[in-house]
C-alpha positions in Angstrom: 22.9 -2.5 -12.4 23.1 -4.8 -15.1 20.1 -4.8 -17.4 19.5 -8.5 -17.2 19.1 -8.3 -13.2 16.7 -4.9 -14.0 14.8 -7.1 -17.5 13.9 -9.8 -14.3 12.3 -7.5 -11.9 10.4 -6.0 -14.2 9.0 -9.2 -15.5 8.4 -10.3 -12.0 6.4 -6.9 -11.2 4.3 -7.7 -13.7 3.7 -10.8 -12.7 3.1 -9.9 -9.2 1.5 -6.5 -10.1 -1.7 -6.9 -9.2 -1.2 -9.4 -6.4 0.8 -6.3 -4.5 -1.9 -3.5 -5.2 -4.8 -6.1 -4.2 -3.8 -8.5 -1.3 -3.5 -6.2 0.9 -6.3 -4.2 1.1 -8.8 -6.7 1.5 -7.9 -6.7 5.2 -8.6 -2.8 6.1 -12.5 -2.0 6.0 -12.7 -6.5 6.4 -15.6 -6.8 9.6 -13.4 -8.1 12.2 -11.2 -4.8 11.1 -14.1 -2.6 11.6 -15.0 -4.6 14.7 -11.8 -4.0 16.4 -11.9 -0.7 15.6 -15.2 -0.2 17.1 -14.0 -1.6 20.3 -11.2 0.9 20.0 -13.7 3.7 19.6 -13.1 4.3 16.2 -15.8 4.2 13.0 -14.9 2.1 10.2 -13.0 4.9 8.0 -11.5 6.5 11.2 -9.5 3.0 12.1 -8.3 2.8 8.3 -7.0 6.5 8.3 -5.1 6.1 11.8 -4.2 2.5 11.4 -3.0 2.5 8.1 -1.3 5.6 8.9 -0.6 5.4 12.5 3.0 4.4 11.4 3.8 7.9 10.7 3.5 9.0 14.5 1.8 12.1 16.1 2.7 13.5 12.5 1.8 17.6 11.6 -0.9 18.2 8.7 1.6 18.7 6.4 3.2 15.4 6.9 -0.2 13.4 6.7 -1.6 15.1 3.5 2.0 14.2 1.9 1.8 10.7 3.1 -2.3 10.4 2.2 -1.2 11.6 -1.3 -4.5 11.1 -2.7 -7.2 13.0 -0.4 -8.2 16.3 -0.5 -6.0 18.0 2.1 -8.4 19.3 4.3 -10.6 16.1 4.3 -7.6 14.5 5.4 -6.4 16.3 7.6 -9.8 16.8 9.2 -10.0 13.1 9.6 -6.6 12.7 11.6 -7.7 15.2 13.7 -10.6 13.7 14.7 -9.1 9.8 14.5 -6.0 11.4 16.9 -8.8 12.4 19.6 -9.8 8.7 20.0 -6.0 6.9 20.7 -2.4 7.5 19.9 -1.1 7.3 16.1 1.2 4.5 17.3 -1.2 2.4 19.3 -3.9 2.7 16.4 -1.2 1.1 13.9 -0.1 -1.3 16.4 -4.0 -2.2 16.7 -4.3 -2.0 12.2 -1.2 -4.4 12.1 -3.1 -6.8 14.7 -6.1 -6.6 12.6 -3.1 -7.5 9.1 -1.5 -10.1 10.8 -5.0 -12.1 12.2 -6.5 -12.0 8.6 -3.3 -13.6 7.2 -3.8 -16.5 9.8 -6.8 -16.5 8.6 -6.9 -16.7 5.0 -3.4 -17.6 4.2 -2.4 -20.4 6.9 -3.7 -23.1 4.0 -2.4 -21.5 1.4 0.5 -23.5 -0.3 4.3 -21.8 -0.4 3.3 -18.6 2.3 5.9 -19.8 4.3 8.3 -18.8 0.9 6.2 -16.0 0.4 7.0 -14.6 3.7 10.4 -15.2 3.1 10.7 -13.5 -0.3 8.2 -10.2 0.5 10.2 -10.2 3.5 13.3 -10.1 1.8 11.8 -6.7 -0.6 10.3 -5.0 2.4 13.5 -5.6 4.6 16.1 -4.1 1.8 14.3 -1.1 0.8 14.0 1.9 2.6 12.2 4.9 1.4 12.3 7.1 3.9 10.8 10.3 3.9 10.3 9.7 0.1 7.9 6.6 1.4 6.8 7.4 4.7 3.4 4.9 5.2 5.8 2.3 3.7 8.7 3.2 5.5 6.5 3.2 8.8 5.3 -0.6 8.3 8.4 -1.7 7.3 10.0 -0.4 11.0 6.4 -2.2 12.5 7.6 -5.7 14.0 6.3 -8.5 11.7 4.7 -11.6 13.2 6.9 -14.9 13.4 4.4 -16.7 11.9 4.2 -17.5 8.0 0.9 -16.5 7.3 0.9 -13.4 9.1 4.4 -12.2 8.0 3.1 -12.8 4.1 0.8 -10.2 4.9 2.6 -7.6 7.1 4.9 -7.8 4.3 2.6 -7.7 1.7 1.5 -4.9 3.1 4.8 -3.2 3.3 5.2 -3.7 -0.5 1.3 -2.1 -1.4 2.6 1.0 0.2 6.1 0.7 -1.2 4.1 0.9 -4.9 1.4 3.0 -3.5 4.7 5.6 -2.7 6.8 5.1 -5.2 3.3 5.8 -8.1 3.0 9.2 -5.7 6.5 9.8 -6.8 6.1 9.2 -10.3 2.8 11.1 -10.3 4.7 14.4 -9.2 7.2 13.8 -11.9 4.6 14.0 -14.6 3.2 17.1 -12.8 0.0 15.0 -12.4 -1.7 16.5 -8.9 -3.9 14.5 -7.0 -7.2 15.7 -7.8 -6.2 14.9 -11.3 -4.5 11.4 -10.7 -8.0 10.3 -9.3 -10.0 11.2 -12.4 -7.1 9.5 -14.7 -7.1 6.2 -12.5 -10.6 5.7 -10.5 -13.1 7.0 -13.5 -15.8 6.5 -10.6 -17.1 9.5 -9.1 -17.9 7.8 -6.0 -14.4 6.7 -5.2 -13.1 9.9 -5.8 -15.4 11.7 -3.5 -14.5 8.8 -1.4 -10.7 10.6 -1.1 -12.7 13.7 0.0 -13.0 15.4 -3.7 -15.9 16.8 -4.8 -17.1 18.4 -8.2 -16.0 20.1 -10.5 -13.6 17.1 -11.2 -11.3 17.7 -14.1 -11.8 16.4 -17.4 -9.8 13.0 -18.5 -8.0 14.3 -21.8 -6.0 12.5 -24.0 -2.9 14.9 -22.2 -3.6 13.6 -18.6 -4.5 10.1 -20.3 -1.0 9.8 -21.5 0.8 11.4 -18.7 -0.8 8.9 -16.1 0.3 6.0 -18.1 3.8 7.7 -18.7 3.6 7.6 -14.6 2.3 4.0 -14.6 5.8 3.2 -16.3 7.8 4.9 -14.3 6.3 3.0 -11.4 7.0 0.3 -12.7 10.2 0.7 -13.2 10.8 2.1 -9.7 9.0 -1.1 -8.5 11.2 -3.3 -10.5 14.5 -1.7 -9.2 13.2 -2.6 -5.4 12.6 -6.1 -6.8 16.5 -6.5 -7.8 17.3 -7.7 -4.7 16.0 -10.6 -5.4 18.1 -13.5 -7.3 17.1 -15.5 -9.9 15.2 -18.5 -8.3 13.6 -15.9 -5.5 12.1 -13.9 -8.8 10.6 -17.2 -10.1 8.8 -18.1 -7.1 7.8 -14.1 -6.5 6.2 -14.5 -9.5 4.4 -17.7 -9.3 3.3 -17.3 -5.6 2.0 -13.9 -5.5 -0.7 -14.5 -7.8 -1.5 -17.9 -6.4 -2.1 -16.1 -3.4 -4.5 -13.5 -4.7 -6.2 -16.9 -6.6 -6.4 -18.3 -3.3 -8.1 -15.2 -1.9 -10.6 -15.4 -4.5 
């Protein structure tokens, strides 16, 4: 690959870094979200665990706690278990991705350039597969995207947050970084951690596991950026300008 193609994508993932992590998610715990769920028969954090990761299929505890790389295993697990008594993994994502593609409608249908912005995510999600090395990411990616602009965006939007979200659990385990620890180097909140089922003793954020997270932030990065080749010249530009126009937009 030549390093003027790879110097690009790495420009444009840090110009659309945050717009990836944070577009996103403001459609899972979202009221209509939690309504639907609720209709479903699901609470609020039972319809993000087997929507979000519905995409997996009827999947064994060892398959969920890799995929949910940040919870505590058993907490995790636990809460498939429970979410899996309520509906079928496949219907609850095909329910989650209803849930994606109505708040795009909603929220991106005036928002000027989706229709590119479709395009170009589209583009990203379509030519990388992870597979088993990305299996939420890989499972939204096989979802069927809506024909629409605005929904597409984010359905593919989507795709990408857990294309990084995968690709920063692979780096992580390069860097020997387990999850427990990755939460204390990246949330420094003690009620998000516990949110991902941890509870104390938490470890302590040396200098060591400071400077092994960000050495793991970088390779993320980079991964991210290689995914982003694909992409030529003029499709990088307006990655980068849209993407964070959109999260602007979003407020």
């Amino acid at each position: 690959m030549s390093g003027s193609r790879m110097d690009t994508a790495r420009t444009t993932n840090l110009a659309v870094k945050a717009a990836v992590q944070q577009i996103a998610p403001k459609f899972f715990f979202d009221p209509l979200t939690t309504a639907r769920g609720a209709e479903l028969g699901y609470d609020g954090l039972q319809f993000y665990i087997a929507g979000r990761g519905g995409v997996i299929g009827d999947a064994s505890d060892d398959i969920v706690v890799d995929a949910f790389h940040y919870f505590e295993p058993g907490t995790i697990a636990a809460m498939w278990a429970a979410a899996a008594k309520i509906g079928t993994a496949s219907d609850a994502a095909a329910a989650f991705a209803e849930c994606c593609h109505a708040w795009g409608r909603a929220k991106l249908a005036d928002f000027d350039g989706v229709d590119r912005l479709a395009e170009i995510a589209g583009k990203i999600a379509g030519a990388n597969d992870l597979g088993a090395t990305g299996r939420l990411s890989s499972g939204w990616r096989a979802l069927p995207a809506a024909d629409d602009a605005p929904a597409a965006a984010m359905h593919h939007l989507q795709t990408l947050r857990e294309q990084r979200a995968d690709l920063h659990a692979l780096a992580l385990r390069a860097h020997r970084i387990a999850p427990l620890e990755a939460q204390v180097g990246e949330r420094k909140n003690e009620g998000m951690i516990k949110f991902f089922g941890w509870t104390e003793p938490f470890p302590a954020l040396d200098a060591e596991l400071e400077a092994r997270r960000a050495d793991a932030e970088t390779l993320t990065d980079d991964l991210v950026a290689a995914t982003y080749t694909v992409l030529d010249d003029a499709e990088s530009a307006d990655f980068a300008r849209l993407a964070p126009a959109a999260l602007a937009h979003l407020g």
